[in-house]
Structures are given as structure tokens and as C-alpha cells.
DRENDO-1510 file (C-alpha; in Angstrom, 1 decimal, always signed):
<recs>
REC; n; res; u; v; w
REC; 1; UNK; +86.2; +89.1; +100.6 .
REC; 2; UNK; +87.3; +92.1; +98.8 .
REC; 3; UNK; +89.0; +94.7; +100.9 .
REC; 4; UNK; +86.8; +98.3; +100.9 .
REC; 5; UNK; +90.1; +100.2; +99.6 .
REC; 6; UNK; +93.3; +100.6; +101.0 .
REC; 7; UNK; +94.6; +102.6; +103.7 .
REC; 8; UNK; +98.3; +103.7; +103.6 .
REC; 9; UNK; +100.6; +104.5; +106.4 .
REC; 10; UNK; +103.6; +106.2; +105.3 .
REC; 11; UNK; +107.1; +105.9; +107.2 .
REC; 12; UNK; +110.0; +108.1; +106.1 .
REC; 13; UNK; +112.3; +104.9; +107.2 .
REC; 14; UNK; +112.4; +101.0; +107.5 .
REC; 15; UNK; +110.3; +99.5; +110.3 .
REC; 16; UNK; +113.9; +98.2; +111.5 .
REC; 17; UNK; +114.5; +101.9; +113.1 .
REC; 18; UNK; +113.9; +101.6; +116.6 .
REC; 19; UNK; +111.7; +104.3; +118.3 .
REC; 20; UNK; +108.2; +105.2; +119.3 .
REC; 21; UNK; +107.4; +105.9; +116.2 .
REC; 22; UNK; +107.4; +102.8; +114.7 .
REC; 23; UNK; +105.9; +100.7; +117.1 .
REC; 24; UNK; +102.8; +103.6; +116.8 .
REC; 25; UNK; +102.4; +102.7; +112.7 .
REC; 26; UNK; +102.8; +99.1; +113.2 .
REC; 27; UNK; +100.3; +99.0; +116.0 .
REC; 28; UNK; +98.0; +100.5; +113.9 .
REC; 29; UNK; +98.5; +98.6; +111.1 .
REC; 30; UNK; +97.8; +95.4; +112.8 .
REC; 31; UNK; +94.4; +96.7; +114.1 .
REC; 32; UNK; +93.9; +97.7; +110.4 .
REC; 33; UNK; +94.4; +94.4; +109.7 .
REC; 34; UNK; +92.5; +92.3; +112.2 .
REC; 35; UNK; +89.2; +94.9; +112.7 .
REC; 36; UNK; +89.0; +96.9; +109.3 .
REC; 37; UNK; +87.3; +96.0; +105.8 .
REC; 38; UNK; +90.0; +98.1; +105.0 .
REC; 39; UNK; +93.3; +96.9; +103.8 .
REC; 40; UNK; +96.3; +97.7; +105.4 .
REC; 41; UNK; +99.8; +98.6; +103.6 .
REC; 42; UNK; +102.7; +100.4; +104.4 .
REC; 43; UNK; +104.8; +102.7; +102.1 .
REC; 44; UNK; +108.5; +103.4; +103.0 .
REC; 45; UNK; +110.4; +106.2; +101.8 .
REC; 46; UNK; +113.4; +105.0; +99.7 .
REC; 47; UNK; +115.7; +107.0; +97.5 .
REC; 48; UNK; +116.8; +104.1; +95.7 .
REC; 49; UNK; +112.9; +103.0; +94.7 .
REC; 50; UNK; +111.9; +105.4; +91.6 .
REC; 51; UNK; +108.9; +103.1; +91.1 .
REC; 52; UNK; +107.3; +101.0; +93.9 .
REC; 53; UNK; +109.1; +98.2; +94.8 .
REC; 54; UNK; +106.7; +95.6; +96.9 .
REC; 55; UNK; +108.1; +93.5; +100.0 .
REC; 56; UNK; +106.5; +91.6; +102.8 .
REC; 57; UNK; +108.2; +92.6; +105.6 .
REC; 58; UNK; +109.5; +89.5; +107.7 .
REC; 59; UNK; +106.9; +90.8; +110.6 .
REC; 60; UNK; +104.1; +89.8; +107.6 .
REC; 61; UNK; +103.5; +93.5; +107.0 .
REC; 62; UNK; +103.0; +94.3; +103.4 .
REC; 63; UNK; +105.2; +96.8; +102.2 .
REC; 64; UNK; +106.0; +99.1; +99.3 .
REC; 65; UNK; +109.3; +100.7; +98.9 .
REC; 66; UNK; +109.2; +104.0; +96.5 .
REC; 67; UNK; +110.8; +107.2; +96.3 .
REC; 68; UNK; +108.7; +110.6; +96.8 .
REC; 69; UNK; +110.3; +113.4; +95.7 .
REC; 70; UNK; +109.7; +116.7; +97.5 .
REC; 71; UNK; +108.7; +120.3; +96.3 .
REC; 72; UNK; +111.7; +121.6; +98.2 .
REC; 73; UNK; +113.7; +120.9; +101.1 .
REC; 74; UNK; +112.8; +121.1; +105.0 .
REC; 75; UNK; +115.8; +120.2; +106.9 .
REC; 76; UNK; +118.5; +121.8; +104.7 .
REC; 77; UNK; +117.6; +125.7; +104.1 .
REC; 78; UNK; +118.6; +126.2; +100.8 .
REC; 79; UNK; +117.6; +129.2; +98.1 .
REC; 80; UNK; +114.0; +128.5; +97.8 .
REC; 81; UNK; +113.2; +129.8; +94.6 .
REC; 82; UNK; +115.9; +127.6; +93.3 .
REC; 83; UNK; +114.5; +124.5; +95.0 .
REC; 84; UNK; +111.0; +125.1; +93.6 .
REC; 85; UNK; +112.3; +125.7; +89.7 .
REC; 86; UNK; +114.4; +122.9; +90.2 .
REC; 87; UNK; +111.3; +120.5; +91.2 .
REC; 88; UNK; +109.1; +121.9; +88.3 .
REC; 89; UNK; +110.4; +119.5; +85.6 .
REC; 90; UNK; +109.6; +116.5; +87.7 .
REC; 91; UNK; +106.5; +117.8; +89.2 .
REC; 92; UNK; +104.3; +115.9; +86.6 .
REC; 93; UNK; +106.5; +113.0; +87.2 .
REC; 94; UNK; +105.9; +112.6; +90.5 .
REC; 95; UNK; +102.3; +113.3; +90.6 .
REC; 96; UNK; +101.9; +110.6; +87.7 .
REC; 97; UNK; +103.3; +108.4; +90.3 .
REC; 98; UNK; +101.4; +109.2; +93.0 .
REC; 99; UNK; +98.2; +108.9; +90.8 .
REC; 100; UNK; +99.1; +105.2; +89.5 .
REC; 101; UNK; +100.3; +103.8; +93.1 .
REC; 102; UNK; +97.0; +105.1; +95.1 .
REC; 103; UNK; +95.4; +103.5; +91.6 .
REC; 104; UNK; +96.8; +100.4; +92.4 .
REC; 105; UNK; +96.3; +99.8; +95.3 .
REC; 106; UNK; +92.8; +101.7; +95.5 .
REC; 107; UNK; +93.7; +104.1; +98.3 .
REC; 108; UNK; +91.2; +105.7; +100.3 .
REC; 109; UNK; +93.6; +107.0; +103.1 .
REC; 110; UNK; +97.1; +108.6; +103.3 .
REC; 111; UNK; +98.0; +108.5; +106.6 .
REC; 112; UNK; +101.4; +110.1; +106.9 .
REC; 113; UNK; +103.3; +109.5; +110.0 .
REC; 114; UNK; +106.3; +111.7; +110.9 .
REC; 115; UNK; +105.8; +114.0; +108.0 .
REC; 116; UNK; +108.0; +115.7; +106.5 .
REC; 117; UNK; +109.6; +117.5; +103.1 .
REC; 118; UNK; +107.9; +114.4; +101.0 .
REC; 119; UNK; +104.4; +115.4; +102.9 .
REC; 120; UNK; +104.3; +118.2; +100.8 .
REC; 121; UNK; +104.2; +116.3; +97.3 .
REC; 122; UNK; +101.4; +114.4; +99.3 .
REC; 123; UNK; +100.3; +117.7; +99.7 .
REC; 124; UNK; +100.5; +118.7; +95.9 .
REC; 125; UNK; +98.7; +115.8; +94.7 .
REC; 126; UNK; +95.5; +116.0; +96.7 .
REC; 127; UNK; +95.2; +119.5; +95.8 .
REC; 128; UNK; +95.7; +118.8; +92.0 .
REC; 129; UNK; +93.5; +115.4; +92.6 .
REC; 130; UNK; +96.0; +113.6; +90.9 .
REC; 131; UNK; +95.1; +111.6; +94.6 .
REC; 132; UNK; +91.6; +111.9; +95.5 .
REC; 133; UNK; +91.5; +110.0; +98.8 .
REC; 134; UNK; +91.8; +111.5; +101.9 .
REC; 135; UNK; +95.0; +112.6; +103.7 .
REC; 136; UNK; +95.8; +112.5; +107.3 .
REC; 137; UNK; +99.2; +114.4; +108.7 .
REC; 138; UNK; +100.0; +112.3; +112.2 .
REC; 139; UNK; +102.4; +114.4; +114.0 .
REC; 140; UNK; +104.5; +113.0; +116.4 .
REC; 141; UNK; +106.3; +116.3; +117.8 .
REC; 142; UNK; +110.0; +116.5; +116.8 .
REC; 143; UNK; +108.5; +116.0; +113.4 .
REC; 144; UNK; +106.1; +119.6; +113.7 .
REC; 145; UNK; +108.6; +121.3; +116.2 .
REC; 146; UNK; +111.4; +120.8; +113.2 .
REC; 147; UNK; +108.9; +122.3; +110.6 .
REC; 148; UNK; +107.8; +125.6; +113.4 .
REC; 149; UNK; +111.5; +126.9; +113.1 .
REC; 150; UNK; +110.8; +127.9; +109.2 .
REC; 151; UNK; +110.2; +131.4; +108.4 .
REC; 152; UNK; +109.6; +133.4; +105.6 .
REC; 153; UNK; +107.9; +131.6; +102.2 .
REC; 154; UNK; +108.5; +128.4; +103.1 .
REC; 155; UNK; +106.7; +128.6; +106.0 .
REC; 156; UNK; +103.6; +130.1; +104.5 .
REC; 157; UNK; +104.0; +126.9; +102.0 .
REC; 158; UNK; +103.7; +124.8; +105.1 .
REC; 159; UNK; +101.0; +126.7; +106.4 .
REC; 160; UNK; +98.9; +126.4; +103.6 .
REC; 161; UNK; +99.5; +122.6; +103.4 .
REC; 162; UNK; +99.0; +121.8; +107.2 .
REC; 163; UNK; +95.4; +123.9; +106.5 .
REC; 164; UNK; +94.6; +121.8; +103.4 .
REC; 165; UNK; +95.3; +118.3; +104.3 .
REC; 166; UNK; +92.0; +116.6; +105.6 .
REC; 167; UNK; +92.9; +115.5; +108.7 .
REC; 168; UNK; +96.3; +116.4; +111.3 .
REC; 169; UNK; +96.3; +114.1; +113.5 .
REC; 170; UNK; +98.7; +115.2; +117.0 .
REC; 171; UNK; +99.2; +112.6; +119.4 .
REC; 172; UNK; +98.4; +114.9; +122.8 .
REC; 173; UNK; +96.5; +117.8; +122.9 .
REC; 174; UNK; +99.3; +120.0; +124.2 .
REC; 175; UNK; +101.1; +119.1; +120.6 .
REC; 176; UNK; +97.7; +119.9; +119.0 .
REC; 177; UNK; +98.0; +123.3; +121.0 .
REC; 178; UNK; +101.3; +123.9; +120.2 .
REC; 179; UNK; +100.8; +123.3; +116.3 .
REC; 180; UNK; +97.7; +125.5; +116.5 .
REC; 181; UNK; +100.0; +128.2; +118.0 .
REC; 182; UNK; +103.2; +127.8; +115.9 .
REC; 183; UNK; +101.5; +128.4; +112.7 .
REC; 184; UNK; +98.3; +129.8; +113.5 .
REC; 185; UNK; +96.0; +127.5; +112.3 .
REC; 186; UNK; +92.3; +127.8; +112.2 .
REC; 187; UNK; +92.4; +124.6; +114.3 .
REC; 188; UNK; +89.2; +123.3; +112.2 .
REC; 189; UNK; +91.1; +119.6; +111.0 .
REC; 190; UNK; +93.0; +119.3; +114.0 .
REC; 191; UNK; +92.3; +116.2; +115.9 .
REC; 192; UNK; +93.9; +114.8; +119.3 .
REC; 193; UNK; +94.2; +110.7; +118.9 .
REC; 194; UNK; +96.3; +109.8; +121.7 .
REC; 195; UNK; +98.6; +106.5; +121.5 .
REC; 196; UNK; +98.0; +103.3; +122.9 .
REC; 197; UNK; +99.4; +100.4; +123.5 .
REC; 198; UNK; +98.6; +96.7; +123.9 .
REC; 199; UNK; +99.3; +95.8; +127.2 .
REC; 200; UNK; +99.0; +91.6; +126.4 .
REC; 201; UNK; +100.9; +91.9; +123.5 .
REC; 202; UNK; +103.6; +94.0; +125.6 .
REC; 203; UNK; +103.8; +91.6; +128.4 .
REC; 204; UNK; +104.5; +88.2; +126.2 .
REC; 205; UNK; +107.2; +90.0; +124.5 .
REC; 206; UNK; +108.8; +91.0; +127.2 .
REC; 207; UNK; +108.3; +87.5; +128.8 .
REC; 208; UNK; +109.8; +86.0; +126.1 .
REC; 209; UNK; +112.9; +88.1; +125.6 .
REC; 210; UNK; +116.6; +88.1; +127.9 .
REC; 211; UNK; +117.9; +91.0; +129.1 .
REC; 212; UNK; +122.0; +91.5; +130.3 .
REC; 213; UNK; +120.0; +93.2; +133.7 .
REC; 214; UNK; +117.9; +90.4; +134.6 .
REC; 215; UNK; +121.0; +89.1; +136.4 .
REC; 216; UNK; +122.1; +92.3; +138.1 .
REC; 217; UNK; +121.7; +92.2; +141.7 .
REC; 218; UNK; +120.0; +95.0; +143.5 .
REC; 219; UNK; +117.7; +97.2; +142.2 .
REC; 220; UNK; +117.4; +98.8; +138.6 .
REC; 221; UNK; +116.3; +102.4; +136.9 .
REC; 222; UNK; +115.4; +102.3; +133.5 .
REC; 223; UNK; +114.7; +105.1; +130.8 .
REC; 224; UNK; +113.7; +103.9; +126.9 .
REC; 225; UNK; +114.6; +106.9; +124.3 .
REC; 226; UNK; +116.8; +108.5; +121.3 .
REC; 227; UNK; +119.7; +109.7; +122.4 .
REC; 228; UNK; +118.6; +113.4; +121.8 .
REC; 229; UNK; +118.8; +116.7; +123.8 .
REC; 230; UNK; +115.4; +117.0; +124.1 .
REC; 231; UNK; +115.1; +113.4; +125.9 .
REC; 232; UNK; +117.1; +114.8; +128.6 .
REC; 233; UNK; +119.9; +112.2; +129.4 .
REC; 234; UNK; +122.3; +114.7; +130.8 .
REC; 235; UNK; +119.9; +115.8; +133.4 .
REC; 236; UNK; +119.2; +112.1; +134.2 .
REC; 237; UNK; +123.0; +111.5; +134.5 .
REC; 238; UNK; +123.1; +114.2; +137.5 .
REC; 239; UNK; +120.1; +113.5; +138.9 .
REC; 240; UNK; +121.6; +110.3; +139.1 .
REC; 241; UNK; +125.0; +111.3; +140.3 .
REC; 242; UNK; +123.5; +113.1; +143.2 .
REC; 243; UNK; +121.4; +110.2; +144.5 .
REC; 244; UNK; +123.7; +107.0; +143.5 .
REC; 245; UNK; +126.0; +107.2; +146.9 .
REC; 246; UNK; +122.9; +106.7; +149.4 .
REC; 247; UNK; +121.4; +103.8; +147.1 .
REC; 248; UNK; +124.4; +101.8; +146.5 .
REC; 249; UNK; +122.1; +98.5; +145.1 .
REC; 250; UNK; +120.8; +100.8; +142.1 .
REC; 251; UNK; +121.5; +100.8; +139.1 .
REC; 252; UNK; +120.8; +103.1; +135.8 .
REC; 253; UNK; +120.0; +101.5; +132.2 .
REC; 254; UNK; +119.8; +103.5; +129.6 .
REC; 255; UNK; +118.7; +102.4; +126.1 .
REC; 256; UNK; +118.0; +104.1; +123.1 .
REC; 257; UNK; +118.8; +104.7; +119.2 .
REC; 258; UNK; +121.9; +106.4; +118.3 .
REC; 259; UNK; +121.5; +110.6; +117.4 .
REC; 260; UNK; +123.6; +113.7; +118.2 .
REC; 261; UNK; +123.6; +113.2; +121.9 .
REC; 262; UNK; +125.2; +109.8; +122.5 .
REC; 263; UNK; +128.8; +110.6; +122.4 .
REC; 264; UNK; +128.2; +113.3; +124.5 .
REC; 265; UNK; +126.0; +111.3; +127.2 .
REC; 266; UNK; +128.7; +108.9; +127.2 .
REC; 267; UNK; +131.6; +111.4; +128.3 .
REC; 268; UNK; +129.1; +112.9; +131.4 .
REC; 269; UNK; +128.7; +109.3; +132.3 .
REC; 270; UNK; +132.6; +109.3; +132.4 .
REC; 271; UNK; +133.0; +112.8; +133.8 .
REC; 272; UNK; +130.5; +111.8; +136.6 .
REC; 273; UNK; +132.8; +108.8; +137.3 .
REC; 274; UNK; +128.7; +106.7; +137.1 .
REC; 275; UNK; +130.8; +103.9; +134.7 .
REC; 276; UNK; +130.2; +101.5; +136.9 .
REC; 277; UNK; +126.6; +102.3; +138.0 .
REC; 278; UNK; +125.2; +103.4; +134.4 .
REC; 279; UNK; +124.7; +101.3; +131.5 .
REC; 280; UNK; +123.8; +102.9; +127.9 .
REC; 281; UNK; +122.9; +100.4; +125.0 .
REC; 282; UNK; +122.1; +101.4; +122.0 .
REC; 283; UNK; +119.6; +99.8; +118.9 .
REC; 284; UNK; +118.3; +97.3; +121.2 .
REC; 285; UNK; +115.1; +95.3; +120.0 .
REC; 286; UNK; +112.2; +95.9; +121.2 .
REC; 287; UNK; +111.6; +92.7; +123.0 .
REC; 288; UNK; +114.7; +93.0; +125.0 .
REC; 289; UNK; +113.9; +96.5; +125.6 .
REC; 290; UNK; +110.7; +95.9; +127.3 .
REC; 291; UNK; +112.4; +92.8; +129.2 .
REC; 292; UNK; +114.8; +95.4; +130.9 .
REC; 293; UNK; +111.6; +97.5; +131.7 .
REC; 294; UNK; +109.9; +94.7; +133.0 .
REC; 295; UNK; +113.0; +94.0; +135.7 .
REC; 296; UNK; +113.6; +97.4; +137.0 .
REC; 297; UNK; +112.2; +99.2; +140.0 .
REC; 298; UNK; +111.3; +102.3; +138.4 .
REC; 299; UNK; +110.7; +104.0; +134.8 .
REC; 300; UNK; +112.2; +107.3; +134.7 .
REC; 301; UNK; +111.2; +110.3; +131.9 .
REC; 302; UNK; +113.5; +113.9; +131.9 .
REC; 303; UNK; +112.8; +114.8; +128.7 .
REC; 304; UNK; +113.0; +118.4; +127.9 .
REC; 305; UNK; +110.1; +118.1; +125.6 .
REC; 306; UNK; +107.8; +115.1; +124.9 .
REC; 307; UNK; +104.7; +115.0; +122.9 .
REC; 308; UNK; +103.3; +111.8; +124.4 .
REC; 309; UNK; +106.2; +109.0; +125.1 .
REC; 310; UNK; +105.4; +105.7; +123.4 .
REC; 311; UNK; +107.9; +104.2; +126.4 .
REC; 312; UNK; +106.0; +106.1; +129.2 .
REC; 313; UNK; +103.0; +104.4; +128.1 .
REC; 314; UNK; +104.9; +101.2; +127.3 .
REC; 315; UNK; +105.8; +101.2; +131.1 .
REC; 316; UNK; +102.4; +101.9; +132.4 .
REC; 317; UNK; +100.9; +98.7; +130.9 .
REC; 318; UNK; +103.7; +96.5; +132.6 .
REC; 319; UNK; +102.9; +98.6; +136.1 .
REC; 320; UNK; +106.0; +100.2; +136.3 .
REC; 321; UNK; +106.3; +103.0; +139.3 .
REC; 322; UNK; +106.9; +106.3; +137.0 .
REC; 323; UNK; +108.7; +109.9; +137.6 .
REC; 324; UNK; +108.8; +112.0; +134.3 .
REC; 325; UNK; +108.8; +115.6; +133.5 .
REC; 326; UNK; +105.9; +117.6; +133.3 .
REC; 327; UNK; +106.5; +118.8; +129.4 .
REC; 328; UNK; +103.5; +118.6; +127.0 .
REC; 329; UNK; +101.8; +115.5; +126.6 .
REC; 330; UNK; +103.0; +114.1; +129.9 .
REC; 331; UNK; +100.2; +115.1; +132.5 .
REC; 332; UNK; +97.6; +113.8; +130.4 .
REC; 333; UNK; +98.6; +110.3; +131.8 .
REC; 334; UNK; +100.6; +111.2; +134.7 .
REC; 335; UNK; +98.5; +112.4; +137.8 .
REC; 336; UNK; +101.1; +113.7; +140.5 .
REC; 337; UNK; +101.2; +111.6; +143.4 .
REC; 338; UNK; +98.4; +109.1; +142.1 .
REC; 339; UNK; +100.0; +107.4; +138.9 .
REC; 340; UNK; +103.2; +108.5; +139.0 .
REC; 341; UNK; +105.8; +111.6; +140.2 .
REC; 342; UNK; +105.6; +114.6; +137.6 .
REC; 343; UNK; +108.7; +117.2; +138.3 .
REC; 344; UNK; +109.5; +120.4; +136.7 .
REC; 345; UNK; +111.4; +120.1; +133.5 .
REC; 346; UNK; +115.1; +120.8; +133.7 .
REC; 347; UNK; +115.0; +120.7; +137.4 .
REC; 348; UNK; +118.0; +117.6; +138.0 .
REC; 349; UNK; +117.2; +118.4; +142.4 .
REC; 350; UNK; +113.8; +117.3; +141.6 .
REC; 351; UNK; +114.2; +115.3; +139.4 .
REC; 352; UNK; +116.6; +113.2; +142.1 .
REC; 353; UNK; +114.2; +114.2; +144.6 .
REC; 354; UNK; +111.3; +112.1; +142.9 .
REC; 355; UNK; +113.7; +109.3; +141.7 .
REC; 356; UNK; +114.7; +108.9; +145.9 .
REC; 357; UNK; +111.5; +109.3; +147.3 .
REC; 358; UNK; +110.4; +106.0; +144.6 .
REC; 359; UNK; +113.1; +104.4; +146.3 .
REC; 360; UNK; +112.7; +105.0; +149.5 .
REC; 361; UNK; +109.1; +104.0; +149.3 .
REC; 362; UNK; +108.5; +100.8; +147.2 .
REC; 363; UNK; +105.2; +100.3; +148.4 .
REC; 364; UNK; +104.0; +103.2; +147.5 .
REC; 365; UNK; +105.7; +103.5; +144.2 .
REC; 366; UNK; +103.9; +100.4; +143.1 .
REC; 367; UNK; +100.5; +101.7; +144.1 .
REC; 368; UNK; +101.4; +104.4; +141.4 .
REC; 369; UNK; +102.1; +101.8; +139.2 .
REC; 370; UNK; +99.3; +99.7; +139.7 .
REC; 371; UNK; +97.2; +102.6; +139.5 .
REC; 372; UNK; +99.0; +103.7; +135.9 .
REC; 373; UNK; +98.4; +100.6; +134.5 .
REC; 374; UNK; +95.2; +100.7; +135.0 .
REC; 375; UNK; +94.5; +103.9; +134.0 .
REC; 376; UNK; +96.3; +102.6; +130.6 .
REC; 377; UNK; +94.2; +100.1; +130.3 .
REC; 378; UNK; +91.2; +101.9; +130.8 .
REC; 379; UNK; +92.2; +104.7; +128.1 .
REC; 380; UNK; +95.2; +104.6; +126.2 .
REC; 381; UNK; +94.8; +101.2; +124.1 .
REC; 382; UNK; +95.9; +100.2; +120.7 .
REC; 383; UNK; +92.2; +99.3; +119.8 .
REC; 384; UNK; +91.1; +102.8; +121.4 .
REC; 385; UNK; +93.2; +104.7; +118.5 .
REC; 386; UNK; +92.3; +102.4; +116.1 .
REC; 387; UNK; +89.0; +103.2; +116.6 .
REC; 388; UNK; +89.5; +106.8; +116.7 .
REC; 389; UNK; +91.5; +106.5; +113.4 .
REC; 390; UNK; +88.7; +104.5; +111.8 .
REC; 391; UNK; +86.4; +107.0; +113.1 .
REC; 392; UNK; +87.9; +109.6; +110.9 .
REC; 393; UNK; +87.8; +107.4; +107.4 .
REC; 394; UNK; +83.9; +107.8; +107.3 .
</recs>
């Protein structure tokens, strides 16, 4: 049967890159693929791809590999005027491109997920209708929060684009909030979609993976993200320092992709003399990942800042016992004292206080867990976004 169009996900890197993120737009494209007359495909940002380049991804995703240029830079603050003349000569270029691949392919959807300077030529192209689909921005916080700390011209730009796009998806309504607020939005195509997960699918992955921990004896703490300041591994680190002489059976895993924090995380670990209590692994697959999860006692969360954790939610469906920060997104699936311990950001006593108090009461700590899981169950599902997303292509 002949697919009604294409809908296309957009990734700014290969589906190798371990995070959140990814597992969010590959989620989604499976449900795509096995509940939509629409067909699913995937377009990954690559300099070295001036025209598309097609792939099927060793997972089965289809693929297309292409380089978008952008209007001007986001991340690098250069002279703007000079970044805009510079683009006009390949402006038509680019939008010829644009126009031909969504031809292709017959594109009804743009759904671009950690947008950034490339969005913008997205952007361009709907508003000249060299695309004439519709275009969804699916923020997934660092991503907006980079974008907030422009000024000037360039963030008018921005503003102008987030208010002409069709569709900005935020993954928790405090990150809806918070976009709202940082560039004062009318709020009118602003939609809260919140991930999910599929707890099945989670489970035989993580039944069928090995993990260095399963073999540890005693008991094990466990925290899944980028080694980042905003995920908060230094306060973990002395939260853990304060609490690791009175539980001499526990352990800390940490495991995570490799950013501007690691080295860092590493010498605390050292300066807290916790070399022989803390593990830190980096780029480990996602299988093995949620293995680890599956064998420890207790998920913990300090991030400084979270939109809505793809791990938090990841160790809900496998019943985990939970204590995370209360930042954004958080306390829209963690009820204090009923699926989990919330504690005040940047607070490392609490933060220990929660982490001992899980310890100290197993049975208790797994009534949170049990009660998380089903609350995850009940709410925060893969098909549940997918049908949210879908929702929004009519």
C-alpha cells in the first residue's frame, strides 16, 4: 500500500550518539512505522553530504544523510551581518535542496528534534514554500536554553522563527513555560508532548544485555546521563562521599557520554578518595545501560536542570526506587513520598538525606517504585506520544 506521505525526523547527529535524545526519535519512528499510513524516515545532518546520501541504518531505520546549511550561526557568536551576506549566495541553493528532498520523498512533516542553527534554513524554506509541509520544532531543553542566551538581532531572528513554525513541540510543560518566557512567545503553537517509553521493549533489552555490576556484591546506585554541569555529577559525588562510610555494601555507577564535565567528575572522584566505591563509564550501549539499571538498588537524578529525563522515565518502567531533583520537568512524574524522593536542587545534605533514607528502607523504596512504574505505564508510553504526535499531522 502506498504510504500517505512522509514524515521526517531530523537529528543533528548519527543515531550511534548515546543520549536521551535519540532513543526519543527512534522510539517514535518505530511507532511511525508500525501504526502510521505514514512513512517514516530519518534525516541526519552531515557536513560531508551536499546532496542526500541514503542508508538503512543497521537498526532497519531508513536514513538520509545531507548537509543543511544555516542562515547564520547559533553556537559561535560571530558578526552577524557578515554571517547573513555570507549565506545569501547559497540561499537559493539550499532552498533548491530542501524543495527537491521533501519532493522526493513527499514530505508532509518536518519534525526537527534538537533544533538548532540548521532549523532556521527549515525555517526559511517553509516561509518561502519552497517546503510546503508542515514543520514541528521538538525541543528537548539544552537545545532551547542554548538558543535563550542570544540577544540582540539574532534573537529577534529566532523569535520570529520559533512564532512561525507550525508546531513547537517541548517535552514538559515547565520547558513549554520556560520557552514561552525566554522569548515571549504568544504561546499559540506551543504544545506539551511528554516522552514515553516502552516498558516491554525496555525490559527484554536489558534481559538480554551483561553488565561489569551484575557481579558486584552488595548493593548498587545508578545514575544514566551526559557528563554535563547541568546533570549534576559533582553534587552526586558529595552526596555520595557523605553517605558511603555508613553503607559500606554500596556502590555508585555512573554512566554517561563524554562532554565538558568528565575530566573534571573524574578528579572529584579522586579528590573524594570514592575510587574504589564509584564507577564512571562512558559511551555505554544502551542495552548494557539499562542492564546496570535493572541491577541496582536505586536510580538517582541531581541534575541542576532537566526538561524531562529519558533515564528517569527509563527507570520507572523497570520499577526502580527514584530520588531526583525537583528542576522542571521532574515533578510531573515524581510525586514526593509516593513514586519517588524529590529534593531541592543543589542541595548535596538532601540530596544524601534521600539517597540514605532509600537505603535504609528497601521496602518502602520499592513501594515507590512499584508505584512509578505504574504510574509510567499508565501515562508516559511510547504509543501515548505517538499518538499525540499523530494527533498534530491532521
Amino acid at each position: 500500500m502506498k504510504p500517505d506521505g512522509t514524515y521526517l525526523l531530523t537529528l543533528p547527529w548519527d543515531l550511534e550518539v548515546v543520549g536521551g535524545v535519540n532513543q526519543v526519535v527512534i522510539s517514535l519512528y518505530r511507532q511511525f512505522e508500525a501504526h502510521s499510513k505514514m512513512r517514516p524516515l530519518l534525516l541526519v545532518g552531515d557536513w560531508a553530504a551536499k546532496q542526500p546520501v541514503e542508508q538503512k541504518h543497521p537498526s532497519g531505520i531508513d536514513t538520509v544523510r545531507l548537509a543543511v546549511r544555516p542562515p547564520f550561526e547559533t553556537r559561535h557568536f560571530g558578526f552577524l551581518p557578515y554571517e547573513l551576506v555570507r549565506f545569501l549566495p547559497s540561499m537559493r541553493g539550499e532552498l533548491r535542496k530542501i524543495a527537491e528532498l521533501t519532493r522526493r520523498y513527499d514530505v508532509r512533516v518536518v519534525n526537527c528534534h534538537f533544533i538548532g542553527s540548521d532549523t532556521l534554513t527549515w525555517a526559511l524554506a517553509k516561509a518561502t514554500g519552497a517546503y510546503r509541509g508542515k514543520l514541528f520544532l521538538s525541543l528537548h531543553g539544552f537545545d532551547i536554553r542554548w538558543l535563550a542566551r542570544m540577544t540582540g538581532l539574532r534573537r529577534a531572528l529566532w523569535r520570529r522563527a520559533l512564532e512561525s513554525v507550525d508546531v513547537i513541540v517541548a517535552c514538559s510543560q515547565g520547558l513549554a513555560d520556560e520557552t514561552i518566557a525566554a522569548f515571549d512567545l504568544s504561546g499559540r503553537n506551543v504544545v506539551t508532548i511528554h516522552n514515553g517509553v516502552q516498558a516491554e521493549k525496555l525490559r527484554q533489552l536489558a534481559e538480554g544485555a551483561l553488565t561489569p555490576g551484575a557481579a558486584r556484591a552488595g548493593r548498587e546506585l545508578v545514575n544514566l546521563g551526559t557528563f554535563e554541569h547541568k546533570k549534576g555529577h559533582d553534587l552526586l559525588l558529595r552526596a555520595f562521599a557523605k553517605l558511603a562510610p555508613q553503607f559500606p555494601d554500596v556502590h555508585l555507577s555512573i554512566l554517561g557520554r563524554p562532554a565538558e564535565t568528565l575530566e573534571s567528575t573524574q578528579a572529584l572522584m579522586k579528590e573524594l578518595k570514592l575510587e574504589d566505591r564509584v564507577t564512571l563509564r562512558v559511551n555505554v550501549p544502551h542495552a548494557e545501560a539499562l542492564a546496570t539499571l535493572r541491577n541496582a538498588e536505586l536510580f538517582v537524578l541531581p541534575s541542576r536542570n532537566e526538561a524531562f529525563s529519558v533515564a528517569l522515565l527509563e527507570a520507572g518502567a523497570i520499577g526502580k526506587p527514584v530520588v531526583a531533583a525537583s528542576v522542571c520537568g521532574v515533578p510531573e512524574l515524581i510525586d514526593d513520598r509516593s513514586t519517588g524522593i524529590l529534593v531541592p536542587p543543589e542541595d548535596v545534605e538532601a540530596l544524601s538525606d534521600g539517597i540514605a533514607y532509600m537505603l535504609k528502607n528497601p521496602q518502602t523504596a520499592q513501594q515507590f517504585g512499584t508505584a512509578l512504574r505504574k504510574r509510567v505505564l499508565e501515562k508516559f508510553t511510547a504509543e501515548a506520544t505517538f499518538q499525540n504526535y499523530l494527533a498534530l499531522t491532521q
